[in-house]
C-alpha positions as CSV (number, residue, x, y, z in Angstrom):
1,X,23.7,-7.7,-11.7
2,X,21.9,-6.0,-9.0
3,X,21.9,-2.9,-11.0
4,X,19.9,-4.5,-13.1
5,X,17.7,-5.8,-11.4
6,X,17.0,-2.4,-9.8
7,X,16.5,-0.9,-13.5
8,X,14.2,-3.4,-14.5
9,X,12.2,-3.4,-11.5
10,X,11.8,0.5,-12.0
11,X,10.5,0.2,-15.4
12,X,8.5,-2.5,-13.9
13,X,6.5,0.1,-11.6
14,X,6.7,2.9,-14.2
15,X,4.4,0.4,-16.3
16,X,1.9,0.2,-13.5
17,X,1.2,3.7,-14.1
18,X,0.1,2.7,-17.2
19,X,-2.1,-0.1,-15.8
20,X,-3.7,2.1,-13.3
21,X,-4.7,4.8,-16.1
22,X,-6.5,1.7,-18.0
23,X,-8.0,0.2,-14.7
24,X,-9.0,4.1,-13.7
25,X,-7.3,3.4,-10.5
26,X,-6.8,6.8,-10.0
27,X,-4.2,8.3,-8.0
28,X,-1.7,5.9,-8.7
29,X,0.5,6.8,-6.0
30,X,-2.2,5.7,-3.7
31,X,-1.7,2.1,-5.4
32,X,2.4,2.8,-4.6
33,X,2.3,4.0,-0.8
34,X,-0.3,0.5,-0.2
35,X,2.1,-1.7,-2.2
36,X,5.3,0.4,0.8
37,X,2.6,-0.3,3.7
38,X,1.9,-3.9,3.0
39,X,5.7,-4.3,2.1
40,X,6.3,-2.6,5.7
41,X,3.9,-4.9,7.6
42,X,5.1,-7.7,6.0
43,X,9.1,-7.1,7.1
44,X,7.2,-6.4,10.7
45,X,5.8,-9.2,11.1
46,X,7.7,-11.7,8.7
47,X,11.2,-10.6,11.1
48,X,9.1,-10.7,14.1
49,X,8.1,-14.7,13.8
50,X,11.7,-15.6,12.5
51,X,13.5,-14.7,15.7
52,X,10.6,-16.0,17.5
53,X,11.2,-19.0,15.5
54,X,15.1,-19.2,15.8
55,X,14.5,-18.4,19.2
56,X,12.1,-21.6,20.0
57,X,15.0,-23.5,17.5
58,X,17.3,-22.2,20.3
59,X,14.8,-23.1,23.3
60,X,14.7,-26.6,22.0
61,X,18.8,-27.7,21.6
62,X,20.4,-29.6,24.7
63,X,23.1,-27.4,24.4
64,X,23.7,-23.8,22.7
65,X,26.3,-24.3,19.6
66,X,29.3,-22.0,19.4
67,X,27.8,-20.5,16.0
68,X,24.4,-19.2,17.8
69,X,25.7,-16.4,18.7
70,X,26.9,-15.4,15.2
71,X,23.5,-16.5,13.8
72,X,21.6,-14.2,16.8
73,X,23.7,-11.3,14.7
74,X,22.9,-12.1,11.4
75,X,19.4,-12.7,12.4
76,X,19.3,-8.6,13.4
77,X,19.5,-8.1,10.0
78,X,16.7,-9.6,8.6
79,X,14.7,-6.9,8.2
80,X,16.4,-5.9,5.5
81,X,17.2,-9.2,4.2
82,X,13.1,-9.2,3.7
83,X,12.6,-5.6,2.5
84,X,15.7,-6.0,-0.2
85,X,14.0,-9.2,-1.3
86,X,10.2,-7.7,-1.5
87,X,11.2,-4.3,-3.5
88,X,13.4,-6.0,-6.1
89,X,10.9,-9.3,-6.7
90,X,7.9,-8.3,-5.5
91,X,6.9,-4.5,-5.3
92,X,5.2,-4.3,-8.7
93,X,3.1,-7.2,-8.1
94,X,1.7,-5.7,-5.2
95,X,1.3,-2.8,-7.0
96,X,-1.0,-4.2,-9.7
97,X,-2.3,-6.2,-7.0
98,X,-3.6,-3.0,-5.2
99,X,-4.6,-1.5,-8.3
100,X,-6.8,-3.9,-9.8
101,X,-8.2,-3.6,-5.7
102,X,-8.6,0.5,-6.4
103,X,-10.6,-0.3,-9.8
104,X,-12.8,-2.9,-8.1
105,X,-13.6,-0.6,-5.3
106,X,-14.3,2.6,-7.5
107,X,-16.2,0.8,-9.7
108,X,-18.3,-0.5,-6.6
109,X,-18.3,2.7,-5.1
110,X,-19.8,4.4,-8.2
111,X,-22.6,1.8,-8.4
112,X,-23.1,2.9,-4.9
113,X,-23.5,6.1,-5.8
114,X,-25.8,5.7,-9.1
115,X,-28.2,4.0,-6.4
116,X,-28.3,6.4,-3.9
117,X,-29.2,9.3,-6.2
118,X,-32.0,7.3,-7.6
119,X,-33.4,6.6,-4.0
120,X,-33.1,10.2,-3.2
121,X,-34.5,11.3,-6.9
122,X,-37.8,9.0,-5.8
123,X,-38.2,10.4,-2.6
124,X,-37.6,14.3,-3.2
125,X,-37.6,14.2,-7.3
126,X,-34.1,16.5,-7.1
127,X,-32.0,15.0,-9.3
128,X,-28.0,14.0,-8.9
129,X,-27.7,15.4,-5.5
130,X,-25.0,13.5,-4.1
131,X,-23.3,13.0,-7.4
132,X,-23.2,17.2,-7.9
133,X,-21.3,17.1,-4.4
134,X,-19.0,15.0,-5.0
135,X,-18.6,17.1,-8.3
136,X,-18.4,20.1,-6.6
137,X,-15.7,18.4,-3.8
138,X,-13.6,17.1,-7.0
139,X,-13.6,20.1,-8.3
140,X,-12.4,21.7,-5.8
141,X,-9.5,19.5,-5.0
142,X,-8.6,19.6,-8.7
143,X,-8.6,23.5,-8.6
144,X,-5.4,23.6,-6.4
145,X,-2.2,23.8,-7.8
146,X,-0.8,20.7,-8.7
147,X,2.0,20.8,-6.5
148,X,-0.6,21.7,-3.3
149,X,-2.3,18.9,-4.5
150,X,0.6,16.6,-4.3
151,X,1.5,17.9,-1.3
152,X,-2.1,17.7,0.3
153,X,-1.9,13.2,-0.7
154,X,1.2,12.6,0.7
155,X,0.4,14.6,4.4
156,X,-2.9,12.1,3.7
157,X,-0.7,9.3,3.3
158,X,1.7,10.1,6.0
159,X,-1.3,10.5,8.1
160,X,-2.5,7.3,7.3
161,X,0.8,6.1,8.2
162,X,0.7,7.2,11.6
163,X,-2.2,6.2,11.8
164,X,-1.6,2.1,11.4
165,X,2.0,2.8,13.3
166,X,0.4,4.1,16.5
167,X,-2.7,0.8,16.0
168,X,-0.4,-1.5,15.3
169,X,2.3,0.0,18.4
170,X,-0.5,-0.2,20.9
C-alpha cells in the first residue's frame, strides 16, 4: 500500500514537469526545491505549536497521567509524522501551486520589462536595452554545460537555503 502511494505520488510530480513547460514556469526544479522549503517550514513550525500545545494540555491537568510520559515520546516524532504526511498527500499540490506562482510572476516581470524599455526608448530613442541584457545574461548562463548549469541552481538553491535557516535561527 505505501508503495503505492509512493509510485503514484512520483508520477504525480513527474506530471508537474509537464505543467510547468505549459505555464513556462521555467526551471522547474525551482518550483520543486519551494514546494521542499515550504514543506520544511511547515514541519518547523507545525511540530513546534504541537508540543507547545500538548505541553499547555499538560500545564492545564490536576494531575500528570501515567501515559504522559509515553505521549511526550511519541510526540518527538512528529516531525516526521508531518513530513511523511505532506510528501505523500501533498507535495504535488504545492508544486503546481508554486508553479502557477512562477508563471504569474514571469509573466509580470516581462510586462515589467516591455515597459521599462519603452520609457528608456522615449527618453534616449535606443531601442531594447534592458531586454538585449538580459539576452546577453541568458545567453550566457545557457552557454555553460548543462551539467555546470545544474550544478550552478542547486549551490543557488542551497544558498538560498542557508539563507532562510540562518533568518529563521536568529
Amino acid at each position: 500500500m505505501i508503495m503505492y502511494l509512493i509510485r503514484k505520488q512520483i508520477s504525480k510530480i513527474k506530471n508537474t514537469k509537464r505543467l510547468a513547460n505549459e505555464k513556462n514556469a521555467h526551471p522547474w526544479h525551482a518550483s520543486v526545491f519551494d514546494a521542499l522549503y515550504l514543506t520544511i517550514g511547515i514541519v518547523v513550525v507545525g511540530s513546534f505549536y504541537t508540543w507547545v500545545a500538548l505541553d499547555n494540555f499538560e500545564q492545564s491537568l490536576a494531575y500528570v497521567p501515567s501515559w504522559m510520559p509515553l505521549v511526550w515520546q511519541i510526540s518527538d516524532y512528529l516531525p516526521f509524522v508531518y513530513l511523511g504526511t505532506i510528501l505523500l498527500f501533498f507535495i504535488d499540490k504545492l508544486i503546481i501551486m508554486f508553479i502557477y506562482i512562477h508563471s504569474f510572476i514571469l509573466k509580470k516581470l516581462m510586462i515589467l520589462i516591455q515597459k521599462v524599455d519603452i520609457w528608456y526608448w522615449r527618453r534616449t530613442g535606443k531601442e531594447a536595452v534592458v531586454t538585449n541584457a538580459m539576452w546577453k545574461l541568458t545567453g550566457k548562463y545557457r552557454s555553460m554545460d548543462t551539467k555546470q548549469r545544474k550544478m550552478f541552481d542547486y549551490m543557488l538553491y542551497c544558498g538560498l537555503l542557508v539563507f532562510m535557516a540562518v533568518r529563521f535561527l536568529t
